[in-house]
C-alpha positions as CSV (number, residue, x, y, z in Angstrom):
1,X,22.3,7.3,-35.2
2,X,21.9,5.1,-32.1
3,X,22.3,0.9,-33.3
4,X,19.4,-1.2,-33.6
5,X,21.2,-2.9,-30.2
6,X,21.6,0.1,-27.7
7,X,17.5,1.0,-28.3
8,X,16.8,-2.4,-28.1
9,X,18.9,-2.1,-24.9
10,X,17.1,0.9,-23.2
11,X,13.6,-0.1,-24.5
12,X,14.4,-3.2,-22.2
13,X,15.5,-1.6,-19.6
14,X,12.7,0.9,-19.0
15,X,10.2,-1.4,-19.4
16,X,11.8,-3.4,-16.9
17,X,12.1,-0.2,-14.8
18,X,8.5,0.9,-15.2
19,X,7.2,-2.6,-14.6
20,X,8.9,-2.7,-11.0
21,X,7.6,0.6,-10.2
22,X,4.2,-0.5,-11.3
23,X,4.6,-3.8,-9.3
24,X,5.5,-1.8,-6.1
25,X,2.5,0.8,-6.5
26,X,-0.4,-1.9,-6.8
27,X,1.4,-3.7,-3.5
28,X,1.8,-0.3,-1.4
29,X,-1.7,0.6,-2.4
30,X,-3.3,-0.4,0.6
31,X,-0.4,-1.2,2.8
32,X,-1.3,1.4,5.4
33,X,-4.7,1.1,7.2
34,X,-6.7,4.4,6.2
35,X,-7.6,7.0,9.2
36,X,-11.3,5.4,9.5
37,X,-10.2,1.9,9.9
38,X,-7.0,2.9,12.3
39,X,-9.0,5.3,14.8
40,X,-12.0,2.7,14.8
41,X,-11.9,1.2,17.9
42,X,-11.5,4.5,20.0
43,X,-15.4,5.2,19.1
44,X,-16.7,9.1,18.3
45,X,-14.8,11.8,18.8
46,X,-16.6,13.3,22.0
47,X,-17.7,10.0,23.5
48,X,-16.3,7.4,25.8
49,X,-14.2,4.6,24.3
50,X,-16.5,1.4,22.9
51,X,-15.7,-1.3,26.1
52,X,-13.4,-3.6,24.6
53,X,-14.5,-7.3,24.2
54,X,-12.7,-9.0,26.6
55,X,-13.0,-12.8,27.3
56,X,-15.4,-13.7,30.0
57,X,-13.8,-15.4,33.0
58,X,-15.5,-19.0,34.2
């Protein structure tokens, strides 16, 4: 039978595991931009490019 110290170790231990991997799931969530919001300034498929909004010169 494992002591009341080694499980006390390894509970520690994967909780601290499991909360980094949580931690690093909620920030990579939404770290990438989706294929919507990435392609959306080249317009519909088919179709000529959106003209891009380019500052007007004085």
């Amino acid at each position: 039978m494992a002591s009341f110290t080694v499980v006390t170790k390894r509970k520690r231990a994967r909780r601290n595991k499991n909360a980094g991997h949580a931690r690093k799931m909620k920030l990579g969530k939404h770290s990438t931009l989706s294929a919507v919001e990435l392609f959306a300034a080249l317009g519909e498929p088919g179709k000529p490019a959106p003209k891009s909004a380019a500052p007007a010169k004085p």
